[in-house]
mmCIF file of the N, C-alpha and C atoms, coordinates in Angstrom:
data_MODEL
# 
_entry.id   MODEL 
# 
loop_
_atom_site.group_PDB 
_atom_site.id 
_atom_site.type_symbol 
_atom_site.label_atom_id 
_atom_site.label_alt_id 
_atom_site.label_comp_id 
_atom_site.label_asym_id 
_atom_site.label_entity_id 
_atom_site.label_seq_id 
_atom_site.pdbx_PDB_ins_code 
_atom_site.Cartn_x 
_atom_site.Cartn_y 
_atom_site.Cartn_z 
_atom_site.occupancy 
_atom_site.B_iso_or_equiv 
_atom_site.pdbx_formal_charge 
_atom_site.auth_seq_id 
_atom_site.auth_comp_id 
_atom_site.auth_asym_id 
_atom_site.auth_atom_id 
_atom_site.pdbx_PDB_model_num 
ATOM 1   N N  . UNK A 1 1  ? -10.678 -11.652 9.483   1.00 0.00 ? 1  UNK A N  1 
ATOM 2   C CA . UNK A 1 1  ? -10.212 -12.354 8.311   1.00 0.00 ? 1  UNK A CA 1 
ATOM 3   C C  . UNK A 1 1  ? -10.288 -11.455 7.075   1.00 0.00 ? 1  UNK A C  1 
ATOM 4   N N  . UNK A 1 2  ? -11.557 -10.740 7.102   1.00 0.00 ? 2  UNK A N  1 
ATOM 5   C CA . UNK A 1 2  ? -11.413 -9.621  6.128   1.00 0.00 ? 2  UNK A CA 1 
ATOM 6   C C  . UNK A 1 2  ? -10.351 -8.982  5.317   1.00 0.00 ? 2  UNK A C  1 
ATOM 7   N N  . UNK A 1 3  ? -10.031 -8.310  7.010   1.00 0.00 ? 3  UNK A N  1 
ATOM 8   C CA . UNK A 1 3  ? -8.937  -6.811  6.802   1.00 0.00 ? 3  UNK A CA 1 
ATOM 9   C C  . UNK A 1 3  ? -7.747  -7.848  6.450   1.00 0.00 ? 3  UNK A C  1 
ATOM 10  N N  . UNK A 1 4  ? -7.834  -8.355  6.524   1.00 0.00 ? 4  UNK A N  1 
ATOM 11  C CA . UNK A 1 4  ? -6.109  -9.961  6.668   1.00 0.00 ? 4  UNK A CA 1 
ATOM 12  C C  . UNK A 1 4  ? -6.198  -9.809  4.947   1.00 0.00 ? 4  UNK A C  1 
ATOM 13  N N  . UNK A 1 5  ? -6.991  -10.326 4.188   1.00 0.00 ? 5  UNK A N  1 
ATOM 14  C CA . UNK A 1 5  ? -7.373  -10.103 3.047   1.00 0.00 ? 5  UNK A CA 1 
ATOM 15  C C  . UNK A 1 5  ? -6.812  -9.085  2.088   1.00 0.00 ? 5  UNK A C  1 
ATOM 16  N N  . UNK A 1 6  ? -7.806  -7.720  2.979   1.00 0.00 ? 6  UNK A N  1 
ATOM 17  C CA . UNK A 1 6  ? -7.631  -6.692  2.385   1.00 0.00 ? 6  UNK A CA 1 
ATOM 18  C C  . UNK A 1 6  ? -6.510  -6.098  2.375   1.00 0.00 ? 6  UNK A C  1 
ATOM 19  N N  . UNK A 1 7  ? -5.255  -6.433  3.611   1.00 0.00 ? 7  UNK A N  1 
ATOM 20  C CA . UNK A 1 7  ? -4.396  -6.072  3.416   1.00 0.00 ? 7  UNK A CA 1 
ATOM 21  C C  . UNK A 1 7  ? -3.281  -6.705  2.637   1.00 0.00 ? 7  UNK A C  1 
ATOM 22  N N  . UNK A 1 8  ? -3.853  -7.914  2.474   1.00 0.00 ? 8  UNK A N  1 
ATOM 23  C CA . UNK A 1 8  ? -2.486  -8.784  1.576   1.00 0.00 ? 8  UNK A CA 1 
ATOM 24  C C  . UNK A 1 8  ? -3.128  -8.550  -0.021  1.00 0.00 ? 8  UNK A C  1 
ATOM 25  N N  . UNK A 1 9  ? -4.163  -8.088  -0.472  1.00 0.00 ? 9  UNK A N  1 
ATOM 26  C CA . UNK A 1 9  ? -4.587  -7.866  -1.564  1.00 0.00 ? 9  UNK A CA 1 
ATOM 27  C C  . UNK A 1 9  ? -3.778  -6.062  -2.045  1.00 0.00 ? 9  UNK A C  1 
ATOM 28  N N  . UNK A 1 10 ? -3.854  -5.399  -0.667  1.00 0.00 ? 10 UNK A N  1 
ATOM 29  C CA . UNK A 1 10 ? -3.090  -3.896  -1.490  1.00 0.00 ? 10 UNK A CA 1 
ATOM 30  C C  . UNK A 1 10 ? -1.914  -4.274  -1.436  1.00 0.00 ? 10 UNK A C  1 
ATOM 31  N N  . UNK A 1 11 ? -1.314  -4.739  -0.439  1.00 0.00 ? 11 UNK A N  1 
ATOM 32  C CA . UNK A 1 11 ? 0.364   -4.871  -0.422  1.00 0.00 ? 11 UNK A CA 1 
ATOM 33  C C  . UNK A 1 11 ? 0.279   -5.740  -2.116  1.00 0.00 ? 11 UNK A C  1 
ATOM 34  N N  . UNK A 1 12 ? -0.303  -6.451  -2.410  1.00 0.00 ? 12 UNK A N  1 
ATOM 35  C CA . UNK A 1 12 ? 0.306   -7.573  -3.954  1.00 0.00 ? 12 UNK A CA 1 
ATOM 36  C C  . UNK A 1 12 ? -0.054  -6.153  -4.956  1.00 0.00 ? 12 UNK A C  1 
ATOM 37  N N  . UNK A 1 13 ? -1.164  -5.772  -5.031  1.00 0.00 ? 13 UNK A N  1 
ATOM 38  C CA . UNK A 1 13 ? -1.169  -4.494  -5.961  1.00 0.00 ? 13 UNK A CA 1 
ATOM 39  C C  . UNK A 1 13 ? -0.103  -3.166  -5.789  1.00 0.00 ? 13 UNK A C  1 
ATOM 40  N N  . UNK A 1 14 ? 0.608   -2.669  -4.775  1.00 0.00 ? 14 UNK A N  1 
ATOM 41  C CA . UNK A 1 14 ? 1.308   -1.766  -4.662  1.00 0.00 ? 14 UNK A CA 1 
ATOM 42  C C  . UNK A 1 14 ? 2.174   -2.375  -4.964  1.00 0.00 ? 14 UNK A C  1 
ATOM 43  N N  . UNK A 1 15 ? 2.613   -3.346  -4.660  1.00 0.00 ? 15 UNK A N  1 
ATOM 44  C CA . UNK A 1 15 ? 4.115   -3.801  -5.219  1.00 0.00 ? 15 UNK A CA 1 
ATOM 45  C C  . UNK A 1 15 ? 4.339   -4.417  -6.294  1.00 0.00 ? 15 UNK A C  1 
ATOM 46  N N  . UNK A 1 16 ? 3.255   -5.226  -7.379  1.00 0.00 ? 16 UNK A N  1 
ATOM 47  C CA . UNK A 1 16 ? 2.943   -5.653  -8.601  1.00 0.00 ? 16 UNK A CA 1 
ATOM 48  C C  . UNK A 1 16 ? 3.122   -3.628  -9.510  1.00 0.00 ? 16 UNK A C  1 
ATOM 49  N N  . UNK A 1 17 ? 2.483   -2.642  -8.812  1.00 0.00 ? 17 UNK A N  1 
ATOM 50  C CA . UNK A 1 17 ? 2.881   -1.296  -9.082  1.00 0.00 ? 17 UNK A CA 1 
ATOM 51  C C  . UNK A 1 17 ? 3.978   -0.897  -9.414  1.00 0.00 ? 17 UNK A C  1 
ATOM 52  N N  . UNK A 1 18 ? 4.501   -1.263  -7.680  1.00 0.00 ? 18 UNK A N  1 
ATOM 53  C CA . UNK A 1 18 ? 6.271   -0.823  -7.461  1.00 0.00 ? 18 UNK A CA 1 
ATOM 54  C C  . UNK A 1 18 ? 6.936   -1.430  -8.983  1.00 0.00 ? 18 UNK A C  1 
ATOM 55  N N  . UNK A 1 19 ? 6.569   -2.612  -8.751  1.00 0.00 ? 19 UNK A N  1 
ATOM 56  C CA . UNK A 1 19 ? 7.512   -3.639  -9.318  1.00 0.00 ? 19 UNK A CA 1 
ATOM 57  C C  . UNK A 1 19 ? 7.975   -3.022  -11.061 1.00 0.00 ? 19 UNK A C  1 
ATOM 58  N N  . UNK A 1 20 ? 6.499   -2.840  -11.559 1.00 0.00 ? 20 UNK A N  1 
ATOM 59  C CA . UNK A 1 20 ? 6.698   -2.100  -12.899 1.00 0.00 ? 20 UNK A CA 1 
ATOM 60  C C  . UNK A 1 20 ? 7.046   -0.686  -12.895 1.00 0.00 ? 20 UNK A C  1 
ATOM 61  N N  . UNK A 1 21 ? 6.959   -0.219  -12.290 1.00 0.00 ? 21 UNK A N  1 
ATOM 62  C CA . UNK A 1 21 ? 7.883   1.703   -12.544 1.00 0.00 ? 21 UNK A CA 1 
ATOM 63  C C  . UNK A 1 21 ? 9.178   1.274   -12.198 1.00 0.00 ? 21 UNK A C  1 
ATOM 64  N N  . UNK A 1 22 ? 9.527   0.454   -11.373 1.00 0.00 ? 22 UNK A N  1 
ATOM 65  C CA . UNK A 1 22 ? 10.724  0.241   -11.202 1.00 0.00 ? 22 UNK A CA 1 
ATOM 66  C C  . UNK A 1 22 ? 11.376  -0.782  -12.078 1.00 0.00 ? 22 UNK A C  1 
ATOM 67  N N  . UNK A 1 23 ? 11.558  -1.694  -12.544 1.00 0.00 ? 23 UNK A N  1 
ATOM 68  C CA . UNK A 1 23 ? 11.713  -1.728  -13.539 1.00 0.00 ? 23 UNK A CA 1 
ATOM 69  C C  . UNK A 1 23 ? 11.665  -1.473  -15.143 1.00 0.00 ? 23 UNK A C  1 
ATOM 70  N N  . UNK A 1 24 ? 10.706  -0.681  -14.873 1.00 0.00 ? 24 UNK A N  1 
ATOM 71  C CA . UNK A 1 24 ? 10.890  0.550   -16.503 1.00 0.00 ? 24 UNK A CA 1 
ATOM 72  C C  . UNK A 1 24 ? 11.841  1.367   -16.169 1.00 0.00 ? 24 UNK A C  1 
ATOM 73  N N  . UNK A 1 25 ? 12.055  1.663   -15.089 1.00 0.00 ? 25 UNK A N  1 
ATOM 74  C CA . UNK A 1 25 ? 12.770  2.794   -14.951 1.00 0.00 ? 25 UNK A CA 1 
ATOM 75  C C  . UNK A 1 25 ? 14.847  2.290   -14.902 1.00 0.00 ? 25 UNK A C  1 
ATOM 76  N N  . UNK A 1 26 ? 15.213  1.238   -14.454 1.00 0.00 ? 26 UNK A N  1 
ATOM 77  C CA . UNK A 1 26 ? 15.893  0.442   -14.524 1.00 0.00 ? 26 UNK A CA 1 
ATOM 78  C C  . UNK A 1 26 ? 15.888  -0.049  -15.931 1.00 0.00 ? 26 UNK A C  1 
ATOM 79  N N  . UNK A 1 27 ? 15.303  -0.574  -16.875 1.00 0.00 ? 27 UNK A N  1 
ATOM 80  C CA . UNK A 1 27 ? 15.310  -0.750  -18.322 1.00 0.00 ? 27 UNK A CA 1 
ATOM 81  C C  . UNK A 1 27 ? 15.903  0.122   -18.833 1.00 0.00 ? 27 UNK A C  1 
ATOM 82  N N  . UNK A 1 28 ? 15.719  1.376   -18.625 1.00 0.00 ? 28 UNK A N  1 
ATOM 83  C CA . UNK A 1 28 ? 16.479  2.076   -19.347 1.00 0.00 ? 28 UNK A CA 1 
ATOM 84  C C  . UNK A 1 28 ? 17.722  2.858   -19.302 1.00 0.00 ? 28 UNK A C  1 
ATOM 85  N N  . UNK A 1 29 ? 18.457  1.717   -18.203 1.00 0.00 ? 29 UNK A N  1 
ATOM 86  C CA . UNK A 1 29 ? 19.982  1.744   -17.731 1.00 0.00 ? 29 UNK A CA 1 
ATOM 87  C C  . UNK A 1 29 ? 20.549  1.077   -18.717 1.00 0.00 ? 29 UNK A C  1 
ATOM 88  N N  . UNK A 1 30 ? 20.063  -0.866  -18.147 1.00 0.00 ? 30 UNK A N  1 
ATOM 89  C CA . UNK A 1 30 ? 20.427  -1.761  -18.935 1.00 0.00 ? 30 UNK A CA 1 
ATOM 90  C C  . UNK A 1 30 ? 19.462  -2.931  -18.287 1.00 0.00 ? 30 UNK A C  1 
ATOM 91  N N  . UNK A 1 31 ? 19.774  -3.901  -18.783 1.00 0.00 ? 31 UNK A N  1 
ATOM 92  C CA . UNK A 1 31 ? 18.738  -5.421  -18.339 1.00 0.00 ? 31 UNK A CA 1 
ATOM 93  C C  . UNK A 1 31 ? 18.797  -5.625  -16.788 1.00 0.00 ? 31 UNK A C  1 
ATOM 94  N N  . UNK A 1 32 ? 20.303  -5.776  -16.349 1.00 0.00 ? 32 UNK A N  1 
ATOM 95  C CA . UNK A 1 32 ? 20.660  -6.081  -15.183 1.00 0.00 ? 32 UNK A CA 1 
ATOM 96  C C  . UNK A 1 32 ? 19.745  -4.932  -13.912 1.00 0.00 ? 32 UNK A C  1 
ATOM 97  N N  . UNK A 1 33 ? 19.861  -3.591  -14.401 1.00 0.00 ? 33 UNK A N  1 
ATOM 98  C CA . UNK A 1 33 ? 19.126  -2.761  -13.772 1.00 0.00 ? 33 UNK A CA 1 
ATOM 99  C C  . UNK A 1 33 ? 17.772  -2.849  -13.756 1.00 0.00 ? 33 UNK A C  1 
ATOM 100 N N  . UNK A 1 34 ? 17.046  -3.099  -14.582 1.00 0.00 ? 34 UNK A N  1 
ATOM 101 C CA . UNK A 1 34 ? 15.810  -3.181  -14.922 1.00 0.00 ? 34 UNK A CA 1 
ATOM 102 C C  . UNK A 1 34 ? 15.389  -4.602  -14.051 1.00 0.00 ? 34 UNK A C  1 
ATOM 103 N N  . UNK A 1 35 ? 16.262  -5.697  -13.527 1.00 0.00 ? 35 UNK A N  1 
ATOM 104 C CA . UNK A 1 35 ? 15.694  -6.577  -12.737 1.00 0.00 ? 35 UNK A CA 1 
ATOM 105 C C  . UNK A 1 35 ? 15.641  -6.120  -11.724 1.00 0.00 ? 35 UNK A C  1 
ATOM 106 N N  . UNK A 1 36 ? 16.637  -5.150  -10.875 1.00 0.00 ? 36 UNK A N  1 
ATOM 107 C CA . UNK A 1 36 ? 17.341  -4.729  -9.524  1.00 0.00 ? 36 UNK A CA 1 
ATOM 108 C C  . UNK A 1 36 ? 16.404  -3.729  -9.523  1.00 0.00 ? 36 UNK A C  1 
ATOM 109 N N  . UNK A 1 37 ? 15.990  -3.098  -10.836 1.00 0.00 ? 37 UNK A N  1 
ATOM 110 C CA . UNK A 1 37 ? 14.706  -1.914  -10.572 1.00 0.00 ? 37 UNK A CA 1 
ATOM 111 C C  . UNK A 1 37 ? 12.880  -2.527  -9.610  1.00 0.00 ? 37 UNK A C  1 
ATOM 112 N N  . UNK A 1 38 ? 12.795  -3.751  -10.494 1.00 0.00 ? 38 UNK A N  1 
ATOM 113 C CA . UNK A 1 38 ? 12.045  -4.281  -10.494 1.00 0.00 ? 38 UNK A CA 1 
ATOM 114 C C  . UNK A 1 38 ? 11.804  -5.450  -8.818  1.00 0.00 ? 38 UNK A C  1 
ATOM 115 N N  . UNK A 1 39 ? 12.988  -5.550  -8.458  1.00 0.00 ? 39 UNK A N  1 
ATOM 116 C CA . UNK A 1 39 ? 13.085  -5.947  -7.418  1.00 0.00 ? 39 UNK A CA 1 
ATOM 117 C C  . UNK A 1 39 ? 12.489  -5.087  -5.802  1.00 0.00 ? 39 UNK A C  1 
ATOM 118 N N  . UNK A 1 40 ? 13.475  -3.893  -5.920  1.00 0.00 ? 40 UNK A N  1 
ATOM 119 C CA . UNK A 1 40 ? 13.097  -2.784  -5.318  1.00 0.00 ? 40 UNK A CA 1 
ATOM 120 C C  . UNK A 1 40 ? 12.220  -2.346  -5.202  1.00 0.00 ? 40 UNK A C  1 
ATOM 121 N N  . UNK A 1 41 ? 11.601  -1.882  -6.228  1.00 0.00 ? 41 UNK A N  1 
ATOM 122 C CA . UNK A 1 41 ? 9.845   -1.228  -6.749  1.00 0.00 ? 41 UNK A CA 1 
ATOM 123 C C  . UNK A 1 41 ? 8.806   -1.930  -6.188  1.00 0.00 ? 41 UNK A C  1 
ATOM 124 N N  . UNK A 1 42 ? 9.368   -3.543  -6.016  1.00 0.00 ? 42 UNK A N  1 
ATOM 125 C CA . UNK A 1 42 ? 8.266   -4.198  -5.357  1.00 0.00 ? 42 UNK A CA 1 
ATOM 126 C C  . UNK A 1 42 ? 8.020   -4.726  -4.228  1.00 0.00 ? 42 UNK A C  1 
ATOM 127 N N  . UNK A 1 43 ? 9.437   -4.055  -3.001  1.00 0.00 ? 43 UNK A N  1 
ATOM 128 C CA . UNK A 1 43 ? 9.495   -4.147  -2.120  1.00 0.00 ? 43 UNK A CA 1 
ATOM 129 C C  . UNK A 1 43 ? 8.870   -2.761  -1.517  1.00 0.00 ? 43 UNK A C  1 
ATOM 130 N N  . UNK A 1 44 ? 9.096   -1.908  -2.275  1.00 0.00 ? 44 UNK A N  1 
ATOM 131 C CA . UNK A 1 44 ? 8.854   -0.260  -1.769  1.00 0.00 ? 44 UNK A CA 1 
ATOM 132 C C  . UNK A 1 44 ? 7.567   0.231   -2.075  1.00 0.00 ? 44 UNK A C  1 
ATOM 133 N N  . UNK A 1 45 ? 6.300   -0.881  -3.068  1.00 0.00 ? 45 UNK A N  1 
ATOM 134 C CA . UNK A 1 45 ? 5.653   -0.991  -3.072  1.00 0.00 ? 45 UNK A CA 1 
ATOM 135 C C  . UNK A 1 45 ? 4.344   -1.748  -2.212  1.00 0.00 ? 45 UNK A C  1 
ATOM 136 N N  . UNK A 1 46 ? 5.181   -2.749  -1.902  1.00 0.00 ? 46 UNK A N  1 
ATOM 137 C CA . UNK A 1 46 ? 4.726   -3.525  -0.997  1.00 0.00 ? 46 UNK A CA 1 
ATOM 138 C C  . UNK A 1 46 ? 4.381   -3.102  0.549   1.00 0.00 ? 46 UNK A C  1 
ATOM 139 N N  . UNK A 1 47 ? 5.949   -2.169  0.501   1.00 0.00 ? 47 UNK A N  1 
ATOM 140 C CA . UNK A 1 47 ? 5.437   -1.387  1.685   1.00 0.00 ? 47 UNK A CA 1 
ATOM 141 C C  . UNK A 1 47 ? 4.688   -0.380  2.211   1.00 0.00 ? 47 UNK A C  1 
ATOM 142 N N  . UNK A 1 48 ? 4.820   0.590   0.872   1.00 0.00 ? 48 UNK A N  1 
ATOM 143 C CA . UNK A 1 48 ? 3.274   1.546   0.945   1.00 0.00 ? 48 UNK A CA 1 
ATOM 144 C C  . UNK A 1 48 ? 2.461   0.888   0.827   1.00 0.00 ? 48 UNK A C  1 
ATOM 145 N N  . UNK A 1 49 ? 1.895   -0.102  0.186   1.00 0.00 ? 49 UNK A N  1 
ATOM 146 C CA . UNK A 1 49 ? 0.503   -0.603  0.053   1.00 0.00 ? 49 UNK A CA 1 
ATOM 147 C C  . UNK A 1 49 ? 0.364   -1.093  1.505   1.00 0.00 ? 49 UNK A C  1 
ATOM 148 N N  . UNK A 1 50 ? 1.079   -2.213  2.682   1.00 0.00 ? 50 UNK A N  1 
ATOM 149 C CA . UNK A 1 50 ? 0.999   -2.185  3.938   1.00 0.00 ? 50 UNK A CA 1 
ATOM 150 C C  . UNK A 1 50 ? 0.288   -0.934  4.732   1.00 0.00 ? 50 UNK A C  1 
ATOM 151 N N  . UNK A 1 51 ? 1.440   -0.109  4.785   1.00 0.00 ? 51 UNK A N  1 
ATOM 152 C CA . UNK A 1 51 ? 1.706   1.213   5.673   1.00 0.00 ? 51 UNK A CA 1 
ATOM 153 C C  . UNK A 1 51 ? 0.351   2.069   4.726   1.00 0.00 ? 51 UNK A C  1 
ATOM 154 N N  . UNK A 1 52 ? -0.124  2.429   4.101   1.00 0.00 ? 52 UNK A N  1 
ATOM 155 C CA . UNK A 1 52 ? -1.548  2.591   3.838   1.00 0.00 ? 52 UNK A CA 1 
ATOM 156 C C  . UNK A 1 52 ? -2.725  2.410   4.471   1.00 0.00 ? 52 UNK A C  1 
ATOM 157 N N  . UNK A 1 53 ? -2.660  0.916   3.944   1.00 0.00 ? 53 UNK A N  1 
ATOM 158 C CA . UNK A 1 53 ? -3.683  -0.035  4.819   1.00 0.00 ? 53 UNK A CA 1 
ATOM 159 C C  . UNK A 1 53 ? -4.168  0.522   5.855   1.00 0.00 ? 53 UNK A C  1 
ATOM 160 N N  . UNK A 1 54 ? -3.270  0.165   6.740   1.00 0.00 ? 54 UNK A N  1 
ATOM 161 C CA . UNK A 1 54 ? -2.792  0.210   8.366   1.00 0.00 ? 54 UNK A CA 1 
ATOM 162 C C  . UNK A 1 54 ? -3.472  1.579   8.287   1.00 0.00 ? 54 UNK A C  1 
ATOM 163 N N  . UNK A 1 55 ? -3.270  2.754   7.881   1.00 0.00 ? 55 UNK A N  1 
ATOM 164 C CA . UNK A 1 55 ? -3.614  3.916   7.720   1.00 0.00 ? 55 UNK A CA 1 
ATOM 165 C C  . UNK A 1 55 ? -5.121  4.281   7.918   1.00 0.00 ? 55 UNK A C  1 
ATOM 166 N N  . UNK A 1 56 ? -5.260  3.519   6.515   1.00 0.00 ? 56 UNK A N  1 
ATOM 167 C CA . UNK A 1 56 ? -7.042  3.367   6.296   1.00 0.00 ? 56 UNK A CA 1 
ATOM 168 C C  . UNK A 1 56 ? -7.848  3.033   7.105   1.00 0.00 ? 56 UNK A C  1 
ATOM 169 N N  . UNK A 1 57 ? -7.047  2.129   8.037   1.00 0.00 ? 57 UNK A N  1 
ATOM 170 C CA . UNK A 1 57 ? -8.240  1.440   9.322   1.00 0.00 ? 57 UNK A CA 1 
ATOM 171 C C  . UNK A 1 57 ? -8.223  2.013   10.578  1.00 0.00 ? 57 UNK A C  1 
ATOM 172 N N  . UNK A 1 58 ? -6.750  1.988   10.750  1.00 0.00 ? 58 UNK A N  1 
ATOM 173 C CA . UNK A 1 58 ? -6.896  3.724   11.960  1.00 0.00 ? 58 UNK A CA 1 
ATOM 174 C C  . UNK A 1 58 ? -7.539  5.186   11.735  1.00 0.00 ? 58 UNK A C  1 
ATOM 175 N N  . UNK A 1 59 ? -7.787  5.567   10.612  1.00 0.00 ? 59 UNK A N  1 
ATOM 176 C CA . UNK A 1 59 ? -9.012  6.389   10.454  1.00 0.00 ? 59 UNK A CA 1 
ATOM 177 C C  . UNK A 1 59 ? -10.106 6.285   10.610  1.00 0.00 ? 59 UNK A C  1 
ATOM 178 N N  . UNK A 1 60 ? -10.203 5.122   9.404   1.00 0.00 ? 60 UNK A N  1 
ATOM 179 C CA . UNK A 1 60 ? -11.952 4.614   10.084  1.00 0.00 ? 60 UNK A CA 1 
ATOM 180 C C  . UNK A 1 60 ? -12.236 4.810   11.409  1.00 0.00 ? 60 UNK A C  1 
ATOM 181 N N  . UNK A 1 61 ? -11.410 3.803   12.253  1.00 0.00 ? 61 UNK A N  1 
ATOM 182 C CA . UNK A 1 61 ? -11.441 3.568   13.786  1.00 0.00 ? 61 UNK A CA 1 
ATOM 183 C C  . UNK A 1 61 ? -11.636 4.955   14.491  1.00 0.00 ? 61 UNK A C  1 
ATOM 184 N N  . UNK A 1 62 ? -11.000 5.632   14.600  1.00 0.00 ? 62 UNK A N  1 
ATOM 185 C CA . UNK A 1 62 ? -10.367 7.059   14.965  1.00 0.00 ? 62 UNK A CA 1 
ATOM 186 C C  . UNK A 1 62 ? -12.061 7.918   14.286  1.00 0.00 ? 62 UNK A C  1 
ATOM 187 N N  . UNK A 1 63 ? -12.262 7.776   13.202  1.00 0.00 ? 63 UNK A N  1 
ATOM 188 C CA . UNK A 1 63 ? -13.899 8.637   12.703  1.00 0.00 ? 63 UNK A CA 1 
ATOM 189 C C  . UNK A 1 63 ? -14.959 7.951   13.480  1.00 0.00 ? 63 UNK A C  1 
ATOM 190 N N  . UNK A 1 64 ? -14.924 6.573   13.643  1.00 0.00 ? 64 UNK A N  1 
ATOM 191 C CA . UNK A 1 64 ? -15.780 5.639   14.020  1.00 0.00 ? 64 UNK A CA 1 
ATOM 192 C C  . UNK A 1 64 ? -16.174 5.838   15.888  1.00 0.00 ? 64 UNK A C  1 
ATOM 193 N N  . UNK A 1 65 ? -14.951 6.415   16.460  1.00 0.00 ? 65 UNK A N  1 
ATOM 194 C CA . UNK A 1 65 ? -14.907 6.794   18.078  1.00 0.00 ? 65 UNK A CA 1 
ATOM 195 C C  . UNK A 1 65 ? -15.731 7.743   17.775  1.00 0.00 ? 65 UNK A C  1 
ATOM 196 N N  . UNK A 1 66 ? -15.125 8.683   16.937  1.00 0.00 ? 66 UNK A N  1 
ATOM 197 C CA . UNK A 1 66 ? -15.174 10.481  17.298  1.00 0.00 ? 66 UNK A CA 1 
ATOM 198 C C  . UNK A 1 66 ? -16.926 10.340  16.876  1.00 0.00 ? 66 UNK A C  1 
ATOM 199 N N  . UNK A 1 67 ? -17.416 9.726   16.134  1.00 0.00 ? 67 UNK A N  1 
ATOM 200 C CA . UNK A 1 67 ? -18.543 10.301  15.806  1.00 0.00 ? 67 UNK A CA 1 
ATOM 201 C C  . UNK A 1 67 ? -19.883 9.446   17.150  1.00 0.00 ? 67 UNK A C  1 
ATOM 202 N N  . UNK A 1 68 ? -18.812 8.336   17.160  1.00 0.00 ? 68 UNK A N  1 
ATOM 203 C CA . UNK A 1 68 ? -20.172 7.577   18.665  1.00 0.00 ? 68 UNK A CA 1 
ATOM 204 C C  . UNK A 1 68 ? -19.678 8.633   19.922  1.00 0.00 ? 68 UNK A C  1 
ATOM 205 N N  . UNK A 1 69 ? -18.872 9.384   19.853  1.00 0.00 ? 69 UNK A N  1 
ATOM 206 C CA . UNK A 1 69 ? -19.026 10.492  20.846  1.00 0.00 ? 69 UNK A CA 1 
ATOM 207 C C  . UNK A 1 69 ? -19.539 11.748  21.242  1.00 0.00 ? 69 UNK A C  1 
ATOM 208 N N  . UNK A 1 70 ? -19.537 12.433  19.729  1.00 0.00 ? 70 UNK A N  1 
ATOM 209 C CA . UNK A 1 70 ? -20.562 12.930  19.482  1.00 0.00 ? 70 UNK A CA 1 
ATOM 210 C C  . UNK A 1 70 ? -22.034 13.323  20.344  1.00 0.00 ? 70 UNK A C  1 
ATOM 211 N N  . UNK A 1 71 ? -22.378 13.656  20.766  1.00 0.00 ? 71 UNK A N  1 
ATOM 212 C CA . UNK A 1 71 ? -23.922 13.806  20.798  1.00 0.00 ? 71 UNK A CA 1 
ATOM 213 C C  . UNK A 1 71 ? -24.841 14.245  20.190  1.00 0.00 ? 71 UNK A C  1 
ATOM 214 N N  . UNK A 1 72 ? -26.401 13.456  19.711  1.00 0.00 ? 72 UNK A N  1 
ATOM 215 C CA . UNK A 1 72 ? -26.746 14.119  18.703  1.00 0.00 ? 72 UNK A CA 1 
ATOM 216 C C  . UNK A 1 72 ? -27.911 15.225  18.908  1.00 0.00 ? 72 UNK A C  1 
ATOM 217 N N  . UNK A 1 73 ? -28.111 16.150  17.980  1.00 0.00 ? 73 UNK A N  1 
ATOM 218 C CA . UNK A 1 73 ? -28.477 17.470  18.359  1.00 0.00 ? 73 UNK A CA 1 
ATOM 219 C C  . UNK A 1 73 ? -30.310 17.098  18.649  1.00 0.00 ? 73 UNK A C  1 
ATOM 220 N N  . UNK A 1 74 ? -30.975 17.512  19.163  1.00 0.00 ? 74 UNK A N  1 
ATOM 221 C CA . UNK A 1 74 ? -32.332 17.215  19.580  1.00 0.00 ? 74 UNK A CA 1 
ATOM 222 C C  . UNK A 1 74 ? -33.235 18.674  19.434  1.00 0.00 ? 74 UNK A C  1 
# 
């Protein structure tokens, strides 16, 4: 339930992110752009913040094997 959390908490921050560079950046076309900016930004945000995530926990996982395999030195 955590990681469920944690991942719907970065996806709303990366794309609340997206959402504003992309629409600043669109603002300074015209209005219409600056919504279509803002639209985008927070889909393309949304999706790095996902595809991150996902990232972050297959490392852990992946450090978390490698080191219970390990043996420790005596």
């Amino acid at each position: 339930m955590r990681s469920r959390i944690k991942t719907a908490v970065n996806r709303a921050k990366y794309a609340a992110i997206g959402a504003a560079i992309g629409a600043a950046v669109g603002g300074l076309v015209s209005r219409n752009a600056a919504s279509t900016g803002g639209a985008v930004g927070g889909l393309a945000g949304a999706t790095i913040g996902e595809t991150r995530t996902s990232a972050e926990s297959t490392y852990t996982e992946l450090r978390e094997t490698l080191q219970s395999e390990v043996p420790a030195d005596d």
